[in-house]
C-alpha positions, 0 to 999 in steps of 0.5 A: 430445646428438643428433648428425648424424653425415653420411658415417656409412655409410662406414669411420670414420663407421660406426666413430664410429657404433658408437662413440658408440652404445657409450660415450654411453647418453645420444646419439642418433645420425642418420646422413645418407648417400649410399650411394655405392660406399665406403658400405654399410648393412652397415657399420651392422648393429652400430647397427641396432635401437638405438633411439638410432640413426636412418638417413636416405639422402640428399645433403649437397648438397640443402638441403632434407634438410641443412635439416630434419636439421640442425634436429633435432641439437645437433651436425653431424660432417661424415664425408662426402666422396670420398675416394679420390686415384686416383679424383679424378685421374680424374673431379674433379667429383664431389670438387668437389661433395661436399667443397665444395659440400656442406660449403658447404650443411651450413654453412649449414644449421647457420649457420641454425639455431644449432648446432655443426660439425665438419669431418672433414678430412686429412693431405693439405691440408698437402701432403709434408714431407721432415722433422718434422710439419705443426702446425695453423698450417702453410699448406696446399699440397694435390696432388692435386684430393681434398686440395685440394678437402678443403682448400676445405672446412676454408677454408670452415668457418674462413670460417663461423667468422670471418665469423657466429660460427659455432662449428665445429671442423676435425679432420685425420687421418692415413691411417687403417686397421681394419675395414670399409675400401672395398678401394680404399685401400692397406691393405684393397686389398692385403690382399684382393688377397693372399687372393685370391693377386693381384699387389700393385701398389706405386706408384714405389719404394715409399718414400712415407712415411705415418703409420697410425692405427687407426680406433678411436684416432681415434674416441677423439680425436674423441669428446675433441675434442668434450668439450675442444676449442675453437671455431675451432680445427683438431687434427691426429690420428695414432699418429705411427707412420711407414712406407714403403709397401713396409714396410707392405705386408711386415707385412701379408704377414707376418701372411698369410703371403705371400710378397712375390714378390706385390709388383709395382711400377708408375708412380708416380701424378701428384703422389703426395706423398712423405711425411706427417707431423703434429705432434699436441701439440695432442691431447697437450695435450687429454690423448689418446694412441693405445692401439694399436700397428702390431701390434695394429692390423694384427693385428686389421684382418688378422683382421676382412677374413679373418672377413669375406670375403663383405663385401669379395668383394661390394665387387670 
């Protein structure tokens, strides 16, 4: 197949690039970014100089390139999207655009010319649930402007499916984490700050809940999604490894071997959402499970951002 990979710069597109490169001899991959902050052309150096790969930089919202990218794939993976909570309290706008407007413009380009989408989506449309997991049929109740303006896109995409028969797919991931993570995020924020001997801002108590998948097991689930999944359908992904963000932050000091007098709490965010969680017997069904476990995972992700100081110092 020839797959539009859009967003392939950034952390799980890139890591879906090396992947697809790695096990498909038979794909080729296009990948359409920005090359906003959170994306990098570093981020590809596995994929340069395959000749089944191709990088395009452009916007998701102009429908000129959507158009004539769109045309020469079989498949369109929508990884684009700003991502990070912080920043959509802040400035909005820029959320509202790339995650509707421009999920809206790639829809239509693949409504024009006949192919399929999939909508790279999250946990955080669902909202917080004290107890048991989101399933796919649960209503959305979005926070904060990011999830809701993730959730306006997967509702678009649903709308493309119902009103031209349009085959698409809507995936939802729990928190992800593994090499080449924009230093905003909480894992590779705090691992950087803990190399470099800075205090460690913890949100409120500490006790938010969170699921952690490590990037290469929800590149597996995608890529079986894919092979097996249905259109019209959403899957939810996540290892179903639950923790405390105070808890995730201790293994990560462990693994430095830092002391946690660096934890420092702060005051909460607005509408910072206590708890996620997803039901993933939809992927059970397909046949996935997750291969890594937090150690593993951690221990590994630890090791890529010690081996690669210059990547994230240049990202500060």
């Amino acid at each position: 197949m020839n797959l539009l990979i859009t967003g392939g710069a950034g952390f799980i597109g890139s890591n879906f690039v090396d992947y697809i490169l790695k096990h498909h001899p038979d794909h080729r991959v296009l990948v359409l970014d920005r090359l906003t902050y959170a994306g990098g052309l570093d981020n590809l150096t596995e994929a340069d100089g395959n000749p089944r790969y191709r990088f395009i930089q452009g916007d998701i919202c102009d429908r000129g390139i959507d158009d004539e990218l769109v045309a020469d794939s079989d498949l369109v993976i929508n990884f684009a999207a700003e991502t990070h909570v912080d920043r959509s309290i802040q400035a909005p706008d820029v959320f509202l655009r790339t995650n509707i407007l421009g999920a809206q413009s790639l829809l239509e380009a693949t409504k024009k010319h006949k192919k399929r989408f999939i909508q790279i989506s999250t946990d955080e449309v669902y909202g917080s649930r004290e107890e048991g997991g989101f399933t796919e049929s649960d209503p959305l109740n979005p926070s904060s402007p990011y999830a809701a303006s993730k959730a306006a896109g997967d509702l678009l995409t649903l709308s493309y499916h119902k009103t031209y028969g349009l085959p698409v797919m809507i995936i939802r991931c729990s928190n992800n984490y593994g090499p080449r993570q924009y230093p905003e995020k909480l894992l590779p924020l705090f691992i950087v700050k803990a190399l470099s001997g800075e205090r460690l801002p913890l949100y409120g108590d500490g006790l938010n809940r969170r699921e952690w998948t490590y990037v290469e097991d929800n590149c597996r689930a995608i890529e079986l999604i894919l092979q097996k999944g249905e259109d019209g359908q959403i899957y939810n992904i996540s290892s179903g490894i639950e923790l405390t963000n105070i808890q995730i932050i201790q293994e990560i000091l462990k693994l430095l071997g830092k002391s946690e007098d660096l934890i420092e709490f702060v005051p909460d965010r607005p509408g910072h959402d206590r708890r996620y969680s997803l039901s993933t017997e939809k992927m059970a069904g397909l046949g996935w499970n997750p291969l890594y476990n937090l150690q593993r995972g951690l221990k590994m992700t630890v090791s890529w951002y010690l081996e690669n100081r210059e990547w994230w110092e240049k990202r500060l």
